[in-house]
DRENKEVO-208112 format. One record per atom (N, C-alpha, C): residue in one letter; atom name; x, y, z. Coordinates in steps of 0.02 Angstrom, whole numbers, plus 50000, padded with zeros to 5 digits. Layout:
BEGIN
ATOM|code|site|xx|yy|zz
ATOM|A|CA|X|Y|Z
...
This chain:
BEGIN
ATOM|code|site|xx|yy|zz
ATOM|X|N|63105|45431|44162
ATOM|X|CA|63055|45458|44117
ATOM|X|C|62995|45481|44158
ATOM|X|N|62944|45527|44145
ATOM|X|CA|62904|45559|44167
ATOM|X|C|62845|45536|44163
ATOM|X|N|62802|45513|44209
ATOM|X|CA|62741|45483|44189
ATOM|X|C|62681|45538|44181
ATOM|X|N|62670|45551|44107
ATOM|X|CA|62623|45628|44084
ATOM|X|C|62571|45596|44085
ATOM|X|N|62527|45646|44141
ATOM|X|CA|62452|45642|44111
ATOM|X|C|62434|45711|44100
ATOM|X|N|62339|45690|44085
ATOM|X|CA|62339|45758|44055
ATOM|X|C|62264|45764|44115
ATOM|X|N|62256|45840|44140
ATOM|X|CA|62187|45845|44180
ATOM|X|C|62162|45922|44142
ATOM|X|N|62101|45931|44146
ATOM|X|CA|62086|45986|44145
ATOM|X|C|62116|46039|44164
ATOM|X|N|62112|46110|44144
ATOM|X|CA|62136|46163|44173
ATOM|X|C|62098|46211|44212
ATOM|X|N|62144|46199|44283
ATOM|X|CA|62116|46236|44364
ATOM|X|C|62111|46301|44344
ATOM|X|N|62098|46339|44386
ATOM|X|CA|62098|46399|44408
ATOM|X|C|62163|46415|44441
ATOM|X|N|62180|46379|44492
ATOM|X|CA|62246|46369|44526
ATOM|X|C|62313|46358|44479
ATOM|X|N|62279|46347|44400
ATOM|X|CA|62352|46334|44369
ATOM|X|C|62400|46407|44336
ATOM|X|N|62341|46454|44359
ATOM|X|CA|62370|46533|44329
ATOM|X|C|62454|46527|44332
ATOM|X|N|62468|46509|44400
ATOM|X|CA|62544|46559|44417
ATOM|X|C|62573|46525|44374
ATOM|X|N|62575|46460|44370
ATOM|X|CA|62635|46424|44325
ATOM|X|C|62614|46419|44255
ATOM|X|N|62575|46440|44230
ATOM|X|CA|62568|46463|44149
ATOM|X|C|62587|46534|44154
ATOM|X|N|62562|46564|44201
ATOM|X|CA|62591|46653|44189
ATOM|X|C|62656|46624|44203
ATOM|X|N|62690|46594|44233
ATOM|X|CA|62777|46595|44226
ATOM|X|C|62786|46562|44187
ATOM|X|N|62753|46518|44137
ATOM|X|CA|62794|46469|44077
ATOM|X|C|62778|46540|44010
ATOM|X|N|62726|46582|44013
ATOM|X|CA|62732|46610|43945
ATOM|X|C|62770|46692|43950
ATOM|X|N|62808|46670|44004
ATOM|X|CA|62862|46729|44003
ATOM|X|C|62923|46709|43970
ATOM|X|N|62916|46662|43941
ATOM|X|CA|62965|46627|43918
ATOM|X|C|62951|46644|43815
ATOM|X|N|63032|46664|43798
ATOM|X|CA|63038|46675|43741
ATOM|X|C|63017|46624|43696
ATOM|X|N|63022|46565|43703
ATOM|X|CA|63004|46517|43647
ATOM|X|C|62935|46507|43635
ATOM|X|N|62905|46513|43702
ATOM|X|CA|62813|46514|43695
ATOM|X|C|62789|46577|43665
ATOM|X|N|62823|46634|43652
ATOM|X|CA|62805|46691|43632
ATOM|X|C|62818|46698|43572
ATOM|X|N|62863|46652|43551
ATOM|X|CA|62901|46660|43492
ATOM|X|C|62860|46633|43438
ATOM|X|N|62829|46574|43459
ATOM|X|CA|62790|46508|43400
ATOM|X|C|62719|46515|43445
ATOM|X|N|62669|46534|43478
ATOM|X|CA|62619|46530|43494
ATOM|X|C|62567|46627|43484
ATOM|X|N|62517|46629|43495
ATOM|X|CA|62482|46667|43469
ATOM|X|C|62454|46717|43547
ATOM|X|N|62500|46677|43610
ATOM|X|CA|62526|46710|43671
ATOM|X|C|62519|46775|43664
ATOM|X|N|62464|46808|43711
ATOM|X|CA|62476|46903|43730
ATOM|X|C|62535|46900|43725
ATOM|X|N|62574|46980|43720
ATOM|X|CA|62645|46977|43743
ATOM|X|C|62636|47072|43750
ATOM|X|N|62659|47089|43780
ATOM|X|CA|62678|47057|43868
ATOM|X|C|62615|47005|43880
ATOM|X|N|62638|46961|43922
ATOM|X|CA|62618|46896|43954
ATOM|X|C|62585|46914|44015
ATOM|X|N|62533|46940|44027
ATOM|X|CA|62506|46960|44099
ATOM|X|C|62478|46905|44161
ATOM|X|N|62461|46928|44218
ATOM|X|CA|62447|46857|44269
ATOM|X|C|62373|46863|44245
ATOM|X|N|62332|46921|44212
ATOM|X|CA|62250|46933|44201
ATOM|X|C|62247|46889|44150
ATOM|X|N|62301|46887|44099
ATOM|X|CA|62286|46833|44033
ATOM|X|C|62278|46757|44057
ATOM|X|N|62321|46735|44122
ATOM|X|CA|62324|46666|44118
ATOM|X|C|62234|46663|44187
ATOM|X|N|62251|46701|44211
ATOM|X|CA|62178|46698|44268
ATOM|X|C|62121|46710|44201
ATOM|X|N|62117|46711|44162
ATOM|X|CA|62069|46727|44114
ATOM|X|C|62072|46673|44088
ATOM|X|N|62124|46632|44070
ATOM|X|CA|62121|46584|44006
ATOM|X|C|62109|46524|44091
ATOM|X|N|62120|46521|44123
ATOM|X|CA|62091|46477|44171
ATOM|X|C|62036|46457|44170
ATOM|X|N|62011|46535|44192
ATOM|X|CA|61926|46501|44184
ATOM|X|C|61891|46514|44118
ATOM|X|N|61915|46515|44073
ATOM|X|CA|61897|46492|43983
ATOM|X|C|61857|46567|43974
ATOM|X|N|61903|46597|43985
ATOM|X|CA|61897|46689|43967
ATOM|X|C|61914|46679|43904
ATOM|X|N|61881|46694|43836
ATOM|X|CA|61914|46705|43787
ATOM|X|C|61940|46642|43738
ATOM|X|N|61921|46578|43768
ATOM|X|CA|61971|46544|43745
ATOM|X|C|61940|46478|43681
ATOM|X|N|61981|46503|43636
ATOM|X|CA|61949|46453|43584
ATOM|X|C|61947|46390|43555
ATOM|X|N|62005|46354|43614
ATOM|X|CA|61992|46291|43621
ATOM|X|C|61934|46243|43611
ATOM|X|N|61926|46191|43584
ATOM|X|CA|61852|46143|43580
ATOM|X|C|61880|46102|43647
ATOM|X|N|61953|46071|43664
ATOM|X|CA|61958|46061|43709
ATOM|X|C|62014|46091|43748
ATOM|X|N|62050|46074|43801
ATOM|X|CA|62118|46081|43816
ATOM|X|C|62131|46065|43902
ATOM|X|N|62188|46040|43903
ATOM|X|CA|62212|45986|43955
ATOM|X|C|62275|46038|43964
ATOM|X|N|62305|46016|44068
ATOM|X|CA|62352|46036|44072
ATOM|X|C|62406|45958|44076
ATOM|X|N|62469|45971|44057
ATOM|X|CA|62517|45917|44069
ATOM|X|C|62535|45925|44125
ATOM|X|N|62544|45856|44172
ATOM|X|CA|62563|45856|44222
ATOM|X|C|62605|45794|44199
ATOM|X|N|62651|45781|44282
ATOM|X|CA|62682|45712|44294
ATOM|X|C|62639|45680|44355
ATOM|X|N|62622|45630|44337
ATOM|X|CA|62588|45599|44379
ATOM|X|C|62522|45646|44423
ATOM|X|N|62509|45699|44409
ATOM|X|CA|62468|45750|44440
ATOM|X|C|62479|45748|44502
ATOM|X|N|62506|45764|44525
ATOM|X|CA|62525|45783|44595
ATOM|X|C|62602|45818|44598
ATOM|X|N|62612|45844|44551
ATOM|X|CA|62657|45911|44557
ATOM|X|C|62654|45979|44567
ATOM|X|N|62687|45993|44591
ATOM|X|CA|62669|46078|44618
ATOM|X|C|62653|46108|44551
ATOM|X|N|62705|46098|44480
ATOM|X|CA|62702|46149|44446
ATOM|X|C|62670|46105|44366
ATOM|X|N|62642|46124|44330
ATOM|X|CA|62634|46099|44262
ATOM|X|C|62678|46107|44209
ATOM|X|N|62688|46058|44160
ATOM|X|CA|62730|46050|44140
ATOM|X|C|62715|46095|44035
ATOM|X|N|62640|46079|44056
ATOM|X|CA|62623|46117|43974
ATOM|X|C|62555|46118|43983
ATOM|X|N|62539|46147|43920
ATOM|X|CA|62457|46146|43887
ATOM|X|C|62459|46103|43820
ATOM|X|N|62401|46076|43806
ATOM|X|CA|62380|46037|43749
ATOM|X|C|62332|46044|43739
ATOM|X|N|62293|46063|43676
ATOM|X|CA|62228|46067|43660
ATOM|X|C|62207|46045|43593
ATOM|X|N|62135|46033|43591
ATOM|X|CA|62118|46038|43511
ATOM|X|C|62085|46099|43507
ATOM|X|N|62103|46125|43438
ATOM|X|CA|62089|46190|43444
ATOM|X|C|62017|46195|43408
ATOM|X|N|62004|46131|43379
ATOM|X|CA|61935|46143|43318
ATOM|X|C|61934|46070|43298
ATOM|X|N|61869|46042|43294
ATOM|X|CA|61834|45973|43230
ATOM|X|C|61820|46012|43192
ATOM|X|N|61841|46022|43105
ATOM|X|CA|61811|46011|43058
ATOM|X|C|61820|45969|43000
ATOM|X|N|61775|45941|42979
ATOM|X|CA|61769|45889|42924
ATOM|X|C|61799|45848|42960
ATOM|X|N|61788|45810|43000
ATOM|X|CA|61800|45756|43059
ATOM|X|C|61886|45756|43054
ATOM|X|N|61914|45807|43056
ATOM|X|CA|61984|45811|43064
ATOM|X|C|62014|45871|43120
ATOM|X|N|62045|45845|43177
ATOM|X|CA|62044|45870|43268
ATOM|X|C|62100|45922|43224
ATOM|X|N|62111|45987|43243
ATOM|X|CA|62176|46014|43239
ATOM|X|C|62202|46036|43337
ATOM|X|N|62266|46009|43323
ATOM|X|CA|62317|46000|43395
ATOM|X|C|62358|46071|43413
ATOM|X|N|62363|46103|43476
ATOM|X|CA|62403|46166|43482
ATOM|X|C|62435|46115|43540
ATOM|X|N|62495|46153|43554
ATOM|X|CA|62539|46130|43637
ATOM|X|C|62583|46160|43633
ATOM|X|N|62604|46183|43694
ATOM|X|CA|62695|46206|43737
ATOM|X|C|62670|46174|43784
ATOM|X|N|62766|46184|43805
ATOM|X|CA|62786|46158|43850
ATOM|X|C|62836|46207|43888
ATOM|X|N|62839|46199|43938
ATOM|X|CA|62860|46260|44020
ATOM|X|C|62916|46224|43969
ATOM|X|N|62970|46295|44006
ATOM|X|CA|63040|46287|43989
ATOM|X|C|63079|46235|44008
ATOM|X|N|63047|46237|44095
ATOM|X|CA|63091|46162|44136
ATOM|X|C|63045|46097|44136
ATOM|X|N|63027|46092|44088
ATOM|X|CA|62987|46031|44069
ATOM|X|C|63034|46012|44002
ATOM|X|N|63062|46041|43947
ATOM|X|CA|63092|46028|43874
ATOM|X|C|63150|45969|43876
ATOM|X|N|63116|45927|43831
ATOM|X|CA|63183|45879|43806
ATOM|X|C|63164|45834|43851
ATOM|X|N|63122|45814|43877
ATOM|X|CA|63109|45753|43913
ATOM|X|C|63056|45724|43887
ATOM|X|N|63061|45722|43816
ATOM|X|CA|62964|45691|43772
ATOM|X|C|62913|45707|43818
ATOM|X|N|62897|45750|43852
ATOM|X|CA|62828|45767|43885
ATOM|X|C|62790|45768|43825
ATOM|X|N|62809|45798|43784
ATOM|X|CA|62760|45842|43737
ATOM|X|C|62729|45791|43666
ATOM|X|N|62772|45742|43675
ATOM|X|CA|62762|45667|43621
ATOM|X|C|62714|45652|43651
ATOM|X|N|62734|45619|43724
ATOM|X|CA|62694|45604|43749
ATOM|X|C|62627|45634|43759
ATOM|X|N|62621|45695|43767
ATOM|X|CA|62542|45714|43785
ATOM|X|C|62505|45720|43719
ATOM|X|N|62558|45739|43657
ATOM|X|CA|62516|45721|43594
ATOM|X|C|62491|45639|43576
ATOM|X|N|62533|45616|43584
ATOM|X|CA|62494|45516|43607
ATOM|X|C|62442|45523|43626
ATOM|X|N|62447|45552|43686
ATOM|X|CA|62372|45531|43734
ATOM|X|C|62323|45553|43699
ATOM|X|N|62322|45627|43676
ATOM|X|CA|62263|45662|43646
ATOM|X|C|62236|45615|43590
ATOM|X|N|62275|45597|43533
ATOM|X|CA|62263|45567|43475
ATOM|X|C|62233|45484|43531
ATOM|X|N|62259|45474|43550
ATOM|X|CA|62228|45370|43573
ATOM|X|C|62156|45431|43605
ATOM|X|N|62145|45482|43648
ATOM|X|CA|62077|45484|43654
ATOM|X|C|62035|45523|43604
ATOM|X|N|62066|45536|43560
ATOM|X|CA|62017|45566|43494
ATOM|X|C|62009|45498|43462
ATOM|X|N|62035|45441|43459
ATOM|X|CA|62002|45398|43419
ATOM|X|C|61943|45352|43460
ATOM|X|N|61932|45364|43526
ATOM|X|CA|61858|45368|43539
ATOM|X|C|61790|45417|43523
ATOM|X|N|61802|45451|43486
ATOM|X|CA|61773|45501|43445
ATOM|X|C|61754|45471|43374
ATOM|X|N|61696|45468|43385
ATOM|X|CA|61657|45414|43325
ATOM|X|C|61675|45485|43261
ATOM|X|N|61684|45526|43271
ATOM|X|CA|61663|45581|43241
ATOM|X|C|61746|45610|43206
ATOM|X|N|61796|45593|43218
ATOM|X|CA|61861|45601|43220
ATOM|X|C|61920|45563|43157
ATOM|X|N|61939|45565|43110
ATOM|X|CA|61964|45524|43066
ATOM|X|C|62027|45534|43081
ATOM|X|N|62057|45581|43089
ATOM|X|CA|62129|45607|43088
ATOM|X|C|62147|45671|43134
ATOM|X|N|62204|45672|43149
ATOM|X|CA|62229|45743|43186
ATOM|X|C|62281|45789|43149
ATOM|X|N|62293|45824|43153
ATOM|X|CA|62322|45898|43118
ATOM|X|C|62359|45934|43143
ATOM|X|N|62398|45967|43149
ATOM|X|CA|62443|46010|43183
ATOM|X|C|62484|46070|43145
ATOM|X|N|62466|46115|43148
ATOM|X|CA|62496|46177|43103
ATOM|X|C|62566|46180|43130
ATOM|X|N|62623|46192|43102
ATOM|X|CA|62674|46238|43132
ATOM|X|C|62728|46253|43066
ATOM|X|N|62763|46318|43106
ATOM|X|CA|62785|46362|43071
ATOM|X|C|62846|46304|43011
ATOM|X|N|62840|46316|42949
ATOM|X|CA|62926|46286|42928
ATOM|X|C|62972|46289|42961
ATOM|X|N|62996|46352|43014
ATOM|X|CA|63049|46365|43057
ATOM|X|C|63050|46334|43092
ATOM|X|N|62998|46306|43149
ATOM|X|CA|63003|46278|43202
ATOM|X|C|63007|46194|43206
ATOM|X|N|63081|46175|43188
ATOM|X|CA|63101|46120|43190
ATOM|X|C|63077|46068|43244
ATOM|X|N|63086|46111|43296
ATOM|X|CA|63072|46071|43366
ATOM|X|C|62994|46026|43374
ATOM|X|N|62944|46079|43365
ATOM|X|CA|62877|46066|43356
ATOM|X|C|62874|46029|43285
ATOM|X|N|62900|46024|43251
ATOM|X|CA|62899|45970|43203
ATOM|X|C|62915|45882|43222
ATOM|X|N|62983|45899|43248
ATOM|X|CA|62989|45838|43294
ATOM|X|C|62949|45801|43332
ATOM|X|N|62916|45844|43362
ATOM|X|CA|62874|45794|43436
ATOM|X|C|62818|45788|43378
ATOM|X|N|62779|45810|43334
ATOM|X|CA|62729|45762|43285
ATOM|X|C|62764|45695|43243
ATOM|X|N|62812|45718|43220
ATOM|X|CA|62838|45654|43192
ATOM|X|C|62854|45611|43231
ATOM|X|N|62884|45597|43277
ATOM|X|CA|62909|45543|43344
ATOM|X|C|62835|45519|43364
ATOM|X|N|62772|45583|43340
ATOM|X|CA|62697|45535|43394
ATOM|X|C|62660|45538|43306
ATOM|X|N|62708|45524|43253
ATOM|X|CA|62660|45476|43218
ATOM|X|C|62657|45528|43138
ATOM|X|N|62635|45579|43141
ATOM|X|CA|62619|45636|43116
ATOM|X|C|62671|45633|43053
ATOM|X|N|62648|45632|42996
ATOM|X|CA|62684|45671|42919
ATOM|X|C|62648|45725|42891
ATOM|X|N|62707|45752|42856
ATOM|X|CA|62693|45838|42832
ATOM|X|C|62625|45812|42748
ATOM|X|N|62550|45833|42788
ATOM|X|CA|62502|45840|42727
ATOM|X|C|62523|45893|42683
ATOM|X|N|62553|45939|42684
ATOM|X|CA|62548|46004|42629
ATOM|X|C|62564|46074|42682
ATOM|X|N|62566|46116|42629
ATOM|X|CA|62572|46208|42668
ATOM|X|C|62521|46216|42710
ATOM|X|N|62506|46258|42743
ATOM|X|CA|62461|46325|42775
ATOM|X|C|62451|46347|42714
ATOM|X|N|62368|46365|42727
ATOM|X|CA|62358|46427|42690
ATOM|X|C|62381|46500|42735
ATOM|X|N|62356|46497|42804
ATOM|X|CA|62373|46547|42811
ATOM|X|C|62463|46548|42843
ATOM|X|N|62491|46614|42859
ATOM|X|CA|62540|46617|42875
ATOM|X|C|62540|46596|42961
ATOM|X|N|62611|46586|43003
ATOM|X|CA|62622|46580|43066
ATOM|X|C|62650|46604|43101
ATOM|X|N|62655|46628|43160
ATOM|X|CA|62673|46657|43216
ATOM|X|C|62766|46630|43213
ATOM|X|N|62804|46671|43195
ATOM|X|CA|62888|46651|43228
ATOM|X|C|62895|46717|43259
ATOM|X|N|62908|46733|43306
ATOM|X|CA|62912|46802|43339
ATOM|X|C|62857|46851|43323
ATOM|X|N|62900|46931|43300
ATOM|X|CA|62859|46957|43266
ATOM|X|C|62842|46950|43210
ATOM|X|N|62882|46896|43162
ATOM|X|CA|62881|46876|43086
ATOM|X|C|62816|46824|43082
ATOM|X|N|62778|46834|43013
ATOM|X|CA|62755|46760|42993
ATOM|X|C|62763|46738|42944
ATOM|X|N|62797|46654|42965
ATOM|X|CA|62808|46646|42903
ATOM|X|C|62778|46567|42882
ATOM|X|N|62765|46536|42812
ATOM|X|CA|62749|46493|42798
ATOM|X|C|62721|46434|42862
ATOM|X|N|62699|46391|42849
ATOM|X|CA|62686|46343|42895
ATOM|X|C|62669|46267|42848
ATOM|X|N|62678|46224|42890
ATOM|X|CA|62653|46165|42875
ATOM|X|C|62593|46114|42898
ATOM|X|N|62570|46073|42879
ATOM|X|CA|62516|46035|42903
ATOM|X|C|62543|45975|42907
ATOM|X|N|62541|45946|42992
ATOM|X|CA|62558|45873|42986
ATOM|X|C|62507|45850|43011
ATOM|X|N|62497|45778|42992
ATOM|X|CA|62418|45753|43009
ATOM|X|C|62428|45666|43015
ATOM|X|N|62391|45634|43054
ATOM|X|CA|62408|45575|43075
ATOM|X|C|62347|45565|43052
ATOM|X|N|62330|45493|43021
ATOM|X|CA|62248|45453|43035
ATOM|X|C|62261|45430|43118
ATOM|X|N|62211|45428|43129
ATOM|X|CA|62175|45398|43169
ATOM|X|C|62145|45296|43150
């Protein structure tokens, strides 16, 4: 098993996010430029654009050449965190991604300010359903708005853990 932590995101982490969002599944369920350029990830490095409140890269043990995902909160409102994440292709199916949703939620409940966490995803995307439920997470209700599955959007769900 993989020991995930989570560190800030380098400058140095461009190449291996520009090679994880060349990948169809991150393009498919995330809100990812596409085409996927090396200017988008050297931009989202140094927080060009980026609308994160926070966001962490996944590593193993941090001292790997390559990263394994992104995790972020994307927004506090009404003291409720909402959660975004992928995961690199050759990172999948090894709970990285349980795992780094764990970590986030145990350090949002040092957040005096924090009641619960949230996580949008599409009805389609079974997978990303999974890794919230395995780290705790049941379905609160619909999206209002619609979600990213390719070029389609369709319905979404809200899963949300207390804290």
């Amino acid at each position: 098993m993989l020991n995930v932590v989570l560190r800030d995101v380098k400058n140095s982490d461009a190449p291996w996010i520009f090679d994880a969002c060349q990948d169809g599944e991150i393009q498919r369920w995330t809100k990812v430029p596409r085409p996927y350029l090396m200017e988008h990830a050297e931009g989202f490095c140094r927080g060009e654009g980026v609308e994160e409140r926070y966001r962490w890269a996944i590593w193993e043990n941090d001292v790997t050449d390559v990263g394994l995902g992104l995790i972020s909160v994307h927004k506090i409102e009404n003291h409720v965190a909402e959660l975004g994440y992928w995961i690199a292709p050759w990172a999948r199916g090894l709970g990285v991604c349980t795992r780094a949703v764990d970590e986030v939620v145990a350090w949002l409940t040092d957040l005096n300010d924090v009641v619960a966490a949230t996580a949008r995803i599409a009805e389609t995307n079974s997978v990303s359903q999974r890794v919230v439920t395995k780290a705790g997470f049941s379905v609160a209700g619909p999206t209002v708005d619609l979600l990213p599955d390719g070029d389609l959007k369709v319905p979404g769900l809200i899963f949300r853990r207390e804290l």
